[in-house]
PDB file of N, CA, C and O in Angstrom:
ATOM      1  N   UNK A   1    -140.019   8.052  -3.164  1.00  0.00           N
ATOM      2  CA  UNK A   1    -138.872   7.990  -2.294  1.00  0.00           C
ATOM      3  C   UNK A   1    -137.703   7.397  -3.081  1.00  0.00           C
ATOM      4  O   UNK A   1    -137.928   6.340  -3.669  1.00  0.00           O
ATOM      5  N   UNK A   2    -136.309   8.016  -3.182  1.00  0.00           N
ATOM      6  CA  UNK A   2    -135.127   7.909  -3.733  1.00  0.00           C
ATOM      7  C   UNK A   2    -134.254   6.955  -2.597  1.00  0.00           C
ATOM      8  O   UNK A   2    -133.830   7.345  -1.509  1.00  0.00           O
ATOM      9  N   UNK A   3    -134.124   5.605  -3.182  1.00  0.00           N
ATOM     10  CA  UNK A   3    -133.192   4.993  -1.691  1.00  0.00           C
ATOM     11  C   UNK A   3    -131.459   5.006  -2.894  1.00  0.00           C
ATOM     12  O   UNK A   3    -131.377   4.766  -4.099  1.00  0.00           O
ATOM     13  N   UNK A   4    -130.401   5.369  -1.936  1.00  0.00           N
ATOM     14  CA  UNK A   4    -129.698   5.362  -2.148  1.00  0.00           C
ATOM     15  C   UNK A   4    -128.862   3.645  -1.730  1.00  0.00           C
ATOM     16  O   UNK A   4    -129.310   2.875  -0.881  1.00  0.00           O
ATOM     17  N   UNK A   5    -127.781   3.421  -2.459  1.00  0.00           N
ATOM     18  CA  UNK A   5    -127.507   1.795  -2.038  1.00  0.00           C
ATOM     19  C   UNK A   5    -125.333   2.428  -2.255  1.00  0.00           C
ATOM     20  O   UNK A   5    -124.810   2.948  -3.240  1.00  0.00           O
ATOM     21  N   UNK A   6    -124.969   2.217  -1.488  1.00  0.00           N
ATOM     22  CA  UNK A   6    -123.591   1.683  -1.106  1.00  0.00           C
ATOM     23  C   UNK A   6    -122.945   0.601  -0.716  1.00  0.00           C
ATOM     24  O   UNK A   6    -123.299   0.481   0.457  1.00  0.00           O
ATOM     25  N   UNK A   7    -122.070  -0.440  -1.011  1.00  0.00           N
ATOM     26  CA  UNK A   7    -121.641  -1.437  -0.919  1.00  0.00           C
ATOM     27  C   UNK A   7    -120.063  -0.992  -0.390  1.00  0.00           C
ATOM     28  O   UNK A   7    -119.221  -0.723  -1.246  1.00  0.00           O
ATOM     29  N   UNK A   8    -119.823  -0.949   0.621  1.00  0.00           N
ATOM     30  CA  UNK A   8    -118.663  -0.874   1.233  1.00  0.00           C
ATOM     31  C   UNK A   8    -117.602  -1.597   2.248  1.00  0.00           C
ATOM     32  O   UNK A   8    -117.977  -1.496   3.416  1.00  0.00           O
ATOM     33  N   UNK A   9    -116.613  -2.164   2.116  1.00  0.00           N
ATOM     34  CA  UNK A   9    -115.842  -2.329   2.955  1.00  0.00           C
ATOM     35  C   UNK A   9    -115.249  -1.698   4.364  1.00  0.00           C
ATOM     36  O   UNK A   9    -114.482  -0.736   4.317  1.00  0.00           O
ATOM     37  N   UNK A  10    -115.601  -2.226   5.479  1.00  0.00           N
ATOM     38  CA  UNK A  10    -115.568  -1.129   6.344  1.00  0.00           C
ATOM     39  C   UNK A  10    -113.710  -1.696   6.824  1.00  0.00           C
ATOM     40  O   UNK A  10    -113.257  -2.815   7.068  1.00  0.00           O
ATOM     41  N   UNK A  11    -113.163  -0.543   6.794  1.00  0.00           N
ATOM     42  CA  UNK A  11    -111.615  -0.712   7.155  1.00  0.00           C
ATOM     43  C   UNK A  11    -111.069   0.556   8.437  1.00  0.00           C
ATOM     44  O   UNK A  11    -109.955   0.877   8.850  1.00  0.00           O
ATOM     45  N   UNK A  12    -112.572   1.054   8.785  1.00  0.00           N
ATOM     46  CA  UNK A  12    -112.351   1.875  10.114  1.00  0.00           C
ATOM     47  C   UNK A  12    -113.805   2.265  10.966  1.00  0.00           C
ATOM     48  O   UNK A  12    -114.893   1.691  11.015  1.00  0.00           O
ATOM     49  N   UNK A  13    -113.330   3.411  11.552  1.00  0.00           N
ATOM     50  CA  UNK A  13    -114.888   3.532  12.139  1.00  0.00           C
ATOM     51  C   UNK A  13    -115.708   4.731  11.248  1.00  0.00           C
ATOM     52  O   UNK A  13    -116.679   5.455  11.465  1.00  0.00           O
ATOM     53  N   UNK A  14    -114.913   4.559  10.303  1.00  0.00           N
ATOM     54  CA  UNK A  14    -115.239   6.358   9.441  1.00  0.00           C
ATOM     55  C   UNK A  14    -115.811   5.636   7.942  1.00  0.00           C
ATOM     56  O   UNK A  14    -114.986   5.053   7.240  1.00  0.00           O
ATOM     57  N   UNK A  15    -117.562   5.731   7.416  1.00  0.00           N
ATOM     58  CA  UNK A  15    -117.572   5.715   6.105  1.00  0.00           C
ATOM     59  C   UNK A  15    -117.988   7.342   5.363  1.00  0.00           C
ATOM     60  O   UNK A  15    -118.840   8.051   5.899  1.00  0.00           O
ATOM     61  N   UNK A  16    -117.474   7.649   4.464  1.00  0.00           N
ATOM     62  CA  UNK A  16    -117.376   8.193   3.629  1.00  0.00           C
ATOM     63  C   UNK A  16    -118.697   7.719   2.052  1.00  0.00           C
ATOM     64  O   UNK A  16    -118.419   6.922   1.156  1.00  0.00           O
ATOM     65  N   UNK A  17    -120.059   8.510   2.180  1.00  0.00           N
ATOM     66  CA  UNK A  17    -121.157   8.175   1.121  1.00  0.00           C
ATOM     67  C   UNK A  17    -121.142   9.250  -0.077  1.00  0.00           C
ATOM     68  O   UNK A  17    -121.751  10.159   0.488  1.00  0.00           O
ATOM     69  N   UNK A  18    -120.876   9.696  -1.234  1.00  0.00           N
ATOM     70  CA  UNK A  18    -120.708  10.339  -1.959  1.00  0.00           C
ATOM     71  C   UNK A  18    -122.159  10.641  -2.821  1.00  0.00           C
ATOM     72  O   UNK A  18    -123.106   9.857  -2.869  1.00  0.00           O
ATOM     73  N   UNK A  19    -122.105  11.647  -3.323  1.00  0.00           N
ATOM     74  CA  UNK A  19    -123.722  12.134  -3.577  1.00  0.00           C
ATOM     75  C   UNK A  19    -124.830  12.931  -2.370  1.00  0.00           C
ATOM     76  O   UNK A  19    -126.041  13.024  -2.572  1.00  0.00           O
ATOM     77  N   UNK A  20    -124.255  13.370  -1.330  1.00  0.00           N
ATOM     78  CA  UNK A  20    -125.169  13.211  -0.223  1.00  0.00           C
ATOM     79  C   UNK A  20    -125.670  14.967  -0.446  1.00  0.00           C
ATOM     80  O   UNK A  20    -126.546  15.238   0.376  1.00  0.00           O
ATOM     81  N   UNK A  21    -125.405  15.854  -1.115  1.00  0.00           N
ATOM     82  CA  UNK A  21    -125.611  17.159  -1.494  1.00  0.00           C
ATOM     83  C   UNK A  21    -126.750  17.047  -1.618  1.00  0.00           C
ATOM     84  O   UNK A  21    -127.248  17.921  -0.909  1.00  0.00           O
ATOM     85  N   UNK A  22    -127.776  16.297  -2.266  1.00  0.00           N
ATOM     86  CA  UNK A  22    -129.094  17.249  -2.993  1.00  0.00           C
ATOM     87  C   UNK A  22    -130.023  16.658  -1.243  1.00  0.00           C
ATOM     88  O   UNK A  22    -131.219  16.806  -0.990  1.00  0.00           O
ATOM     89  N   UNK A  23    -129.045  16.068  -0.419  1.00  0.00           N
ATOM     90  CA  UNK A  23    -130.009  15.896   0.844  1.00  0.00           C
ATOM     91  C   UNK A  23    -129.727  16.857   2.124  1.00  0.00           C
ATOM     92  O   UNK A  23    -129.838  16.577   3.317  1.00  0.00           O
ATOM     93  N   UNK A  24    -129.380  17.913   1.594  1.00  0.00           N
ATOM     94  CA  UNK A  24    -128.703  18.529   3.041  1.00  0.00           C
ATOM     95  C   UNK A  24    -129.887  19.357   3.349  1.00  0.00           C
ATOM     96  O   UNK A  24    -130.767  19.735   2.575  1.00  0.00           O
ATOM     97  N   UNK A  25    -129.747  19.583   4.683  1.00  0.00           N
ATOM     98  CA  UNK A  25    -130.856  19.905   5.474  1.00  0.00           C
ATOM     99  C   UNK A  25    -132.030  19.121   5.526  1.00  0.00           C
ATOM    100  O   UNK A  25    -132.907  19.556   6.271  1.00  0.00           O
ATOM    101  N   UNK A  26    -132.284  17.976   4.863  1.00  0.00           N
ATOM    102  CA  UNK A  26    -133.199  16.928   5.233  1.00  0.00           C
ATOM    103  C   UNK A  26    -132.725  15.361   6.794  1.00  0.00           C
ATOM    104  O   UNK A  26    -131.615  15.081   7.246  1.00  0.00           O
ATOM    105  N   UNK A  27    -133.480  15.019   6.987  1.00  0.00           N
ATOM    106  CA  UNK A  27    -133.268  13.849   7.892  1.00  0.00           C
ATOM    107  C   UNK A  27    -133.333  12.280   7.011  1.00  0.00           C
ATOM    108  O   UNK A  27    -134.313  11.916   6.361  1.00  0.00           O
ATOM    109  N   UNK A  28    -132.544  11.793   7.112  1.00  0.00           N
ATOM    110  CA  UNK A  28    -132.535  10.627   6.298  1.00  0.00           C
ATOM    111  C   UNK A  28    -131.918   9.272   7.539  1.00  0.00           C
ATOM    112  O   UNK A  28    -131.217   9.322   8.550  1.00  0.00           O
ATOM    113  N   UNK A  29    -132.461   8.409   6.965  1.00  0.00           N
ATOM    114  CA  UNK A  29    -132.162   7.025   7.479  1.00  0.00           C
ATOM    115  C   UNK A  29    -131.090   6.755   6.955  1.00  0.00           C
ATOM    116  O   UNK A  29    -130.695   7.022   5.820  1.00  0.00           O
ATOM    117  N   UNK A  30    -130.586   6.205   7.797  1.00  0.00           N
ATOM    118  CA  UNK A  30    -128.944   5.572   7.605  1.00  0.00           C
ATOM    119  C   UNK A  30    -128.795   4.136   8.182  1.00  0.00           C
ATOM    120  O   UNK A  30    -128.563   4.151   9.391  1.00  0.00           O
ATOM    121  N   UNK A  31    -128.878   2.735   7.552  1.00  0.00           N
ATOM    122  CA  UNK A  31    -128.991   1.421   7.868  1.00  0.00           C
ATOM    123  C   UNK A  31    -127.800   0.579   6.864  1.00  0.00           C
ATOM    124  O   UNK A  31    -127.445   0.302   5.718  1.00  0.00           O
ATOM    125  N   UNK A  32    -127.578   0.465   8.051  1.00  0.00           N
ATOM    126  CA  UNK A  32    -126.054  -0.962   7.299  1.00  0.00           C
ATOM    127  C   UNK A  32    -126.514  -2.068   7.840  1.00  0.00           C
ATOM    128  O   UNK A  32    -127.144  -2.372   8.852  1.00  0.00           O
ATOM    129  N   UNK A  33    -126.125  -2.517   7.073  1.00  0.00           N
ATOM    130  CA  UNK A  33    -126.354  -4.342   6.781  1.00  0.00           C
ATOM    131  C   UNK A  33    -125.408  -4.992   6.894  1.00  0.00           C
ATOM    132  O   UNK A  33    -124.722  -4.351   6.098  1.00  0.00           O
ATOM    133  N   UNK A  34    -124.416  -6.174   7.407  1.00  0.00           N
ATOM    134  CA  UNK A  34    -123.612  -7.058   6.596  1.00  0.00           C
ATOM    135  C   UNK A  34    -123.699  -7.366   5.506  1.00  0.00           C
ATOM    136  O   UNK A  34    -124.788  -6.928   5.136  1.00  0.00           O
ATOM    137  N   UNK A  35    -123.174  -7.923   4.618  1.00  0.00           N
ATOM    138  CA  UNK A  35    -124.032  -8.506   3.318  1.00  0.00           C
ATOM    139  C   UNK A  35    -123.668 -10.347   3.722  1.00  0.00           C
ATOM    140  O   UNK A  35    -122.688 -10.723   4.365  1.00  0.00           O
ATOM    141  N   UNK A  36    -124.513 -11.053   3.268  1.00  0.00           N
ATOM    142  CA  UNK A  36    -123.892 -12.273   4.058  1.00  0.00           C
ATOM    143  C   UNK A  36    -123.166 -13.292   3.226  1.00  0.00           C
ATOM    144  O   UNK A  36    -123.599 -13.487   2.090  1.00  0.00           O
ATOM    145  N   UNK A  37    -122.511 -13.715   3.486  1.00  0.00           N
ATOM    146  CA  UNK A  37    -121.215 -14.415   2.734  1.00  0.00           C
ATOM    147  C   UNK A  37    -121.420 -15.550   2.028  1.00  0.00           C
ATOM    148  O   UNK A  37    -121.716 -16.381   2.887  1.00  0.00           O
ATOM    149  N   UNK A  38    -121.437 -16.110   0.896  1.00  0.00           N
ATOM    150  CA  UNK A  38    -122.335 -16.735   0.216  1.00  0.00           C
ATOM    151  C   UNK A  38    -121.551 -18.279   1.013  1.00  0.00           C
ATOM    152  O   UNK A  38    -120.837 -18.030   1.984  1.00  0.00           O
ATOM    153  N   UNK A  39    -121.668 -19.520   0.676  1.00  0.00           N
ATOM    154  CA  UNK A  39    -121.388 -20.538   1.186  1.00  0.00           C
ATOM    155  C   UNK A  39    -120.634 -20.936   0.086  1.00  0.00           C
ATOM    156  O   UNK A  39    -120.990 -20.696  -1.068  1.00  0.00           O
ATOM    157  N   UNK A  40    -118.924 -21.931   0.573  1.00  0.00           N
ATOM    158  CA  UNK A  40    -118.317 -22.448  -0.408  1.00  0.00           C
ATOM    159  C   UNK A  40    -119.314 -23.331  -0.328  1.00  0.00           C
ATOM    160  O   UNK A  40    -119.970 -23.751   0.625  1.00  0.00           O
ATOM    161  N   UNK A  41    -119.337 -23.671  -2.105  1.00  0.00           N
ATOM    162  CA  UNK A  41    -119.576 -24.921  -2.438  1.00  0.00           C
ATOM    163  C   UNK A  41    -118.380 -25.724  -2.632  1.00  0.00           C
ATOM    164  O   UNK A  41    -117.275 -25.233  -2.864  1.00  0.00           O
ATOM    165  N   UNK A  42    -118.680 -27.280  -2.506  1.00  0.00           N
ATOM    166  CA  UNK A  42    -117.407 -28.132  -2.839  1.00  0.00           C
ATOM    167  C   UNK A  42    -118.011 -28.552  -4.597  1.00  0.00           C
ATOM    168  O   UNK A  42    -119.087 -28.683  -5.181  1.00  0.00           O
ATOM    169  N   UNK A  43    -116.804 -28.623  -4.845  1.00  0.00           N
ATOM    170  CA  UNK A  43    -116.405 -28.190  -6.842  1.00  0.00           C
ATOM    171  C   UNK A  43    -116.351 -30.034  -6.702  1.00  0.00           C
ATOM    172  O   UNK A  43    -115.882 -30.568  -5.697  1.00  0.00           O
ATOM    173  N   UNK A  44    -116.985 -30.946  -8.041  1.00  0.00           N
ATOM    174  CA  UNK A  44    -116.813 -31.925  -7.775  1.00  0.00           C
ATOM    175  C   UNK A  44    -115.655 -32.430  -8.896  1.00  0.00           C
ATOM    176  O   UNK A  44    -115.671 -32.140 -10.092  1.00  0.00           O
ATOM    177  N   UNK A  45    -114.675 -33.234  -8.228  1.00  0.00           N
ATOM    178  CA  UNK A  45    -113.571 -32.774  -9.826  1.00  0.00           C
ATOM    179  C   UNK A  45    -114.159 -33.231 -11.123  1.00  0.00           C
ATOM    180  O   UNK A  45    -115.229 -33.795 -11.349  1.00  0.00           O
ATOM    181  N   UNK A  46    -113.400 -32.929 -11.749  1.00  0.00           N
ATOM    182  CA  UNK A  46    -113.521 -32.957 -13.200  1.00  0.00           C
ATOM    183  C   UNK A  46    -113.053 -34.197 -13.307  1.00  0.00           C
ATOM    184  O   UNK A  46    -112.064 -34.678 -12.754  1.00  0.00           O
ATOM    185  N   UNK A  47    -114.196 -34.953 -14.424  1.00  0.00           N
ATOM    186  CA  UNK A  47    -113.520 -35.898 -14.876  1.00  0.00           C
ATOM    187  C   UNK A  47    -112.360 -35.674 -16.389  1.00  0.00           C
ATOM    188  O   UNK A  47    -112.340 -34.778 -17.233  1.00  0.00           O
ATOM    189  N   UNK A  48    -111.500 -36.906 -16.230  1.00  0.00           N
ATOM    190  CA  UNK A  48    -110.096 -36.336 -16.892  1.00  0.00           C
ATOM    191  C   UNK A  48    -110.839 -37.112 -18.688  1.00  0.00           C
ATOM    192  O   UNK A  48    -111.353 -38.210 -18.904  1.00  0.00           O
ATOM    193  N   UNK A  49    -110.546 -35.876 -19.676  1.00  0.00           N
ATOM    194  CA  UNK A  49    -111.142 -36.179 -21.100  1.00  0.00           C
ATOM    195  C   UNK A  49    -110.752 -37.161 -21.871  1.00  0.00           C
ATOM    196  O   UNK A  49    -109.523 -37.109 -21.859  1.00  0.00           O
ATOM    197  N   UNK A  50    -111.055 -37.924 -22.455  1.00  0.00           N
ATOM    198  CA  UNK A  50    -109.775 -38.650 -23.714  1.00  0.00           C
ATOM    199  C   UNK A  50    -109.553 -37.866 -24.799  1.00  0.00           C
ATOM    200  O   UNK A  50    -110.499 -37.473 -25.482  1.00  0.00           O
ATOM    201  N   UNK A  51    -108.436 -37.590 -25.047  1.00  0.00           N
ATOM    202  CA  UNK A  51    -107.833 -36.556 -26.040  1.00  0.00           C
ATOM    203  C   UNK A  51    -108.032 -37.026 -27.291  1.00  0.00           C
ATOM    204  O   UNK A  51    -107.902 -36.347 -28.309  1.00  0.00           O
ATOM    205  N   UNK A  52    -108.454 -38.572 -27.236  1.00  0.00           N
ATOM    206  CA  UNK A  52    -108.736 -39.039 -28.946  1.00  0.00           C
ATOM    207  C   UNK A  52    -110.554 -38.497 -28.931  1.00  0.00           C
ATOM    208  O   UNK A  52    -110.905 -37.641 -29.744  1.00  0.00           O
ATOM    209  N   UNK A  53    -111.012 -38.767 -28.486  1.00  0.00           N
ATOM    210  CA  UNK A  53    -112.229 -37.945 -28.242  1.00  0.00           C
ATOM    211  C   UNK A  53    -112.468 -36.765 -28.718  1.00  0.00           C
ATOM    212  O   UNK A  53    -113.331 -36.277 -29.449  1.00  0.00           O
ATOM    213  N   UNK A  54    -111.555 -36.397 -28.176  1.00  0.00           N
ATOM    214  CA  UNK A  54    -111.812 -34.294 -28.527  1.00  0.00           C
ATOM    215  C   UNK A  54    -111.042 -33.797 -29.653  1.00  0.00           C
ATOM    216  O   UNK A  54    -111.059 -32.605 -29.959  1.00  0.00           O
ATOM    217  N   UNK A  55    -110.188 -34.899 -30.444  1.00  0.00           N
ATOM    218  CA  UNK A  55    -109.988 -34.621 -31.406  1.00  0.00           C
ATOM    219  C   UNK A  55    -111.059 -35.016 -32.559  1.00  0.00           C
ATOM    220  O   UNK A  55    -111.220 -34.406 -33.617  1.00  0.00           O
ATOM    221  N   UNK A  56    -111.687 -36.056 -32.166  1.00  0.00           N
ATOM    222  CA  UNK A  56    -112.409 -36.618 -33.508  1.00  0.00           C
ATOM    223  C   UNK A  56    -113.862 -35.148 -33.065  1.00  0.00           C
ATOM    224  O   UNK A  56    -114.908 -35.339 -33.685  1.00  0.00           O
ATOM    225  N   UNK A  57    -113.866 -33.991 -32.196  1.00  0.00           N
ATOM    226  CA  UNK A  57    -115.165 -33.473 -32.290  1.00  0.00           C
ATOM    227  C   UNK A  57    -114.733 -32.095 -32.972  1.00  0.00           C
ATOM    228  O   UNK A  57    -115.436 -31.430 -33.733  1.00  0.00           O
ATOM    229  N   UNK A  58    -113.029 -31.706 -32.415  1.00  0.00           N
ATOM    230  CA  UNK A  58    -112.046 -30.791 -33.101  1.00  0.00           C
ATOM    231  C   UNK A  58    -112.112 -31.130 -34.873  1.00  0.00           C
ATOM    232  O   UNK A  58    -111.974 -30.292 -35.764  1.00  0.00           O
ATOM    233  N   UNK A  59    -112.298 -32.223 -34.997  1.00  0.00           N
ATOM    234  CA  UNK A  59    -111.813 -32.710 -36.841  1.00  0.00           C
ATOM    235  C   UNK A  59    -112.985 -31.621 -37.214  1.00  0.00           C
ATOM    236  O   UNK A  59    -112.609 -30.462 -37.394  1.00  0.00           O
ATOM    237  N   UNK A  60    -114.066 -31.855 -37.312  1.00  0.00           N
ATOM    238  CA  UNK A  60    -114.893 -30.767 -38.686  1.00  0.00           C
ATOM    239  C   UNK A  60    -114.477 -29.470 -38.708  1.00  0.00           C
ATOM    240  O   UNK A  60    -114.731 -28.886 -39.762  1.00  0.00           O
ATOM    241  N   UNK A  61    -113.782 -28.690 -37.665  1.00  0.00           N
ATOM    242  CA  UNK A  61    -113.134 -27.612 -38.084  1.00  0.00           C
ATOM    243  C   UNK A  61    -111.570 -27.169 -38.893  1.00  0.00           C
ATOM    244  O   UNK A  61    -110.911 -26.216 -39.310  1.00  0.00           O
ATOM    245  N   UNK A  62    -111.587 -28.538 -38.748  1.00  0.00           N
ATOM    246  CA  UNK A  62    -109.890 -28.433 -39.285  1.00  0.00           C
ATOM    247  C   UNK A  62    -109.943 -28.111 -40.961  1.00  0.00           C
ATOM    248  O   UNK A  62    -110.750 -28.510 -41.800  1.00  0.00           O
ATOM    249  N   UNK A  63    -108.706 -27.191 -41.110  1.00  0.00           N
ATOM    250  CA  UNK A  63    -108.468 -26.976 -42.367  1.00  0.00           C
ATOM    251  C   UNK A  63    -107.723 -27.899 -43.264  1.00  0.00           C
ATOM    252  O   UNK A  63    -106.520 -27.734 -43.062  1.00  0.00           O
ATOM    253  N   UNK A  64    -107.945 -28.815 -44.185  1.00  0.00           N
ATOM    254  CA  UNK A  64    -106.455 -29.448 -44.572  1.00  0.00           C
ATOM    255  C   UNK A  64    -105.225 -28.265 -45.319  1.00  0.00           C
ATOM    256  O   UNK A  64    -104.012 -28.396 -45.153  1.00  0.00           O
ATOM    257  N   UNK A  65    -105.824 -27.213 -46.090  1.00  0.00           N
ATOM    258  CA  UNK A  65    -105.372 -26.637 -46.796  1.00  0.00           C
ATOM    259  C   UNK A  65    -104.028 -26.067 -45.798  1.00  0.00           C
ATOM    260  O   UNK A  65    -102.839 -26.166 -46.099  1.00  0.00           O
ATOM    261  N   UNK A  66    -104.575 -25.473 -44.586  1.00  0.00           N
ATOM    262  CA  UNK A  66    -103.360 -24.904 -43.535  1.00  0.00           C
ATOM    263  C   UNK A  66    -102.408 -26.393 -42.928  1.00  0.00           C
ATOM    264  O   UNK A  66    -101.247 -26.351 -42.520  1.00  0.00           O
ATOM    265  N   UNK A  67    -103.170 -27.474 -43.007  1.00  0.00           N
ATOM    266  CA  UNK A  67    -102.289 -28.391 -41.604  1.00  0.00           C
ATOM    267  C   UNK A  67    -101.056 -28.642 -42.508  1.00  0.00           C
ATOM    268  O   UNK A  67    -100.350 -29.521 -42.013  1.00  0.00           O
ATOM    269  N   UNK A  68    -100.724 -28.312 -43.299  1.00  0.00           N
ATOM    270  CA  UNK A  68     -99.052 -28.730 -44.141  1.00  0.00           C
ATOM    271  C   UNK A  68     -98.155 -27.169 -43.474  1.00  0.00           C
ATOM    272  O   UNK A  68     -96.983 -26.976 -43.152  1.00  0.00           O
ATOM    273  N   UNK A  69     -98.886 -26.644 -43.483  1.00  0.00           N
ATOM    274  CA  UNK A  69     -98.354 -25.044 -43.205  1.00  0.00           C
ATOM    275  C   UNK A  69     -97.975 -25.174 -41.317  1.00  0.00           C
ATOM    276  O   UNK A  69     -97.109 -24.408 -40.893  1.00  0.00           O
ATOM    277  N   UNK A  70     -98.530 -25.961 -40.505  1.00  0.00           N
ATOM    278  CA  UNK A  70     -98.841 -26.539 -39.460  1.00  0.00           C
ATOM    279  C   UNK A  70     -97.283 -26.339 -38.842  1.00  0.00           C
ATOM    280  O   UNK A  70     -96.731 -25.699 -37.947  1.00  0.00           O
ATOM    281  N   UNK A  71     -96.906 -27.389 -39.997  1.00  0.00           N
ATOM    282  CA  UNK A  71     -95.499 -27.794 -39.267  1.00  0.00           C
ATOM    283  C   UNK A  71     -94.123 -27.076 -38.741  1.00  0.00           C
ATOM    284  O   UNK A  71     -93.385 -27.363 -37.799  1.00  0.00           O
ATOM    285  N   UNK A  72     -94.058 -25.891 -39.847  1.00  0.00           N
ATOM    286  CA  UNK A  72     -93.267 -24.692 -39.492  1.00  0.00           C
ATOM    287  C   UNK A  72     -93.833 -23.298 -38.937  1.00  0.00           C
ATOM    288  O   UNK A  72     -93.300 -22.189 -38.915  1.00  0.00           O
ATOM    289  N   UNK A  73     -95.383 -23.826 -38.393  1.00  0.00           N
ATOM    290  CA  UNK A  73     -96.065 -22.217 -37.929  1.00  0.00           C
ATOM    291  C   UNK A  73     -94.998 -22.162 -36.698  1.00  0.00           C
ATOM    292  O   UNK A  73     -95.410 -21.089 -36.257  1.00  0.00           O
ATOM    293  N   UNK A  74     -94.147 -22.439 -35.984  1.00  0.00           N
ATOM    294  CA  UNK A  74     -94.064 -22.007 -34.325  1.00  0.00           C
ATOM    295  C   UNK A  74     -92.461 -21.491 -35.111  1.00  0.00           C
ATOM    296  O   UNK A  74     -91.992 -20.550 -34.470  1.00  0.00           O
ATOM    297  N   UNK A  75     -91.898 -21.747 -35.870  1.00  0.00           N
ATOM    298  CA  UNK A  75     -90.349 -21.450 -36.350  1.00  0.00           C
ATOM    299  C   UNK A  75     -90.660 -20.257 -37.323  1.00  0.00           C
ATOM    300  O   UNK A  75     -89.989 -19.233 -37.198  1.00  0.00           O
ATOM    301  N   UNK A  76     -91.720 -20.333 -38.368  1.00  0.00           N
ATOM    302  CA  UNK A  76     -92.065 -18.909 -38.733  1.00  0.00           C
ATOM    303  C   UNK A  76     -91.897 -17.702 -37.675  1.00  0.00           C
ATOM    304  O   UNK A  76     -91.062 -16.799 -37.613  1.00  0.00           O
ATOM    305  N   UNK A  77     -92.957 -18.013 -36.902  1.00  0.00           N
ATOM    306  CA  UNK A  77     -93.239 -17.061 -36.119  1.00  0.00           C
ATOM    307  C   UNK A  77     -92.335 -16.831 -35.038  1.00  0.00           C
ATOM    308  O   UNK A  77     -92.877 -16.106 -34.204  1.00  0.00           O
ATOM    309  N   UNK A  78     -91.233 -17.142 -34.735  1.00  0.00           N
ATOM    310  CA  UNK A  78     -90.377 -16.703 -34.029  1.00  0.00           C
ATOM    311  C   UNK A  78     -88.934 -16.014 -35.073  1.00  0.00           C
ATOM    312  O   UNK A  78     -87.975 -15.280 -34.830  1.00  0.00           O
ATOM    313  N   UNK A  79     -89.378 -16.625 -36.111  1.00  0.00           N
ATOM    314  CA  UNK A  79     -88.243 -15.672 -36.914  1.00  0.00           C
ATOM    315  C   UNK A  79     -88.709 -14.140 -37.364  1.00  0.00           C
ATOM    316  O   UNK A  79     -88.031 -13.135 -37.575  1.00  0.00           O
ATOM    317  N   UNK A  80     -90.128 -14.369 -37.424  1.00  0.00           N
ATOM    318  CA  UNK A  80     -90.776 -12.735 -37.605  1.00  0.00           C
ATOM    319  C   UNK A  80     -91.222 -12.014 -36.326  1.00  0.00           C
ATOM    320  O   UNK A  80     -91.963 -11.032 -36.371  1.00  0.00           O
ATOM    321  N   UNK A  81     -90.864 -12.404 -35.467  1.00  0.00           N
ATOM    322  CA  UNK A  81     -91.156 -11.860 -33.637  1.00  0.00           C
ATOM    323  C   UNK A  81     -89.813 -11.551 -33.787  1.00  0.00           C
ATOM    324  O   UNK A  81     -89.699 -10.343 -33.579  1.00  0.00           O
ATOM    325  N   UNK A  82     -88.695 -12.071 -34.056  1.00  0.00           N
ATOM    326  CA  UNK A  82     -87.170 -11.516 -33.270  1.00  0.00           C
ATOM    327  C   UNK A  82     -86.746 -11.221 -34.431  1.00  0.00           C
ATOM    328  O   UNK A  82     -85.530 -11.079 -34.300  1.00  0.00           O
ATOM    329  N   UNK A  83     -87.081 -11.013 -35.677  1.00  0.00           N
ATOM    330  CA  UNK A  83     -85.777 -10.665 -36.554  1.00  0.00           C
ATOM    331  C   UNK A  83     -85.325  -9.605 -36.617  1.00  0.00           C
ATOM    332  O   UNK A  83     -86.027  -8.600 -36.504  1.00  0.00           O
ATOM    333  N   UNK A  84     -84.035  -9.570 -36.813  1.00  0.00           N
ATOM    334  CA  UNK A  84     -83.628  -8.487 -36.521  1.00  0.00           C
ATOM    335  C   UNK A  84     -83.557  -7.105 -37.982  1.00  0.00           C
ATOM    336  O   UNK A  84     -82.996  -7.142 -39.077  1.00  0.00           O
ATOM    337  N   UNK A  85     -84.310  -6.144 -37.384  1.00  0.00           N
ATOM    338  CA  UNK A  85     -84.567  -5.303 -38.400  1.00  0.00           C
ATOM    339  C   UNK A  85     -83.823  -3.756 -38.879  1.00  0.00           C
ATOM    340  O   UNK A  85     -84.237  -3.153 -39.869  1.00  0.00           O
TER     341      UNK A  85
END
């Protein structure tokens, strides 16, 4: 037995099931369900990080070779985004 599954929004009294050809002239069951609405959970906040913290776990990836280059990356890159060509 082939069960077919649709998940639909009902926005009238009319649904519309696509595929239903290789069943014509047969009798088939037709059962809707709600689907049931899961429950908010309450989110418990976040505690707030110390930024000296997450830098000393950020440090082993850092490059020294780039952080001199650091200082003019945001003025580079707006002179090669707008220049005029």
């Amino acid at each position: 037995m082939e069960a077919v599954c649709s998940i639909q929004t009902v926005t009238s009294d009319f649904l519309m099931i696509t595929g239903m050809r290789k069943y014509f002239g047969q009798q088939v069951e037709i059962i809707i369900l709600p689907l049931e609405q899961p429950e908010k959970k309450l989110e418990k906040p976040k505690e707030s990080i110390d930024v000296t913290r997450v830098r000393g776990y950020l440090h082993q990836y850092a490059n020294p070779a780039l952080i001199e280059q650091e200082k003019d990356a945001w003025k580079l890159a707006m002179k090669e985004k707008h220049a005029i060509r």
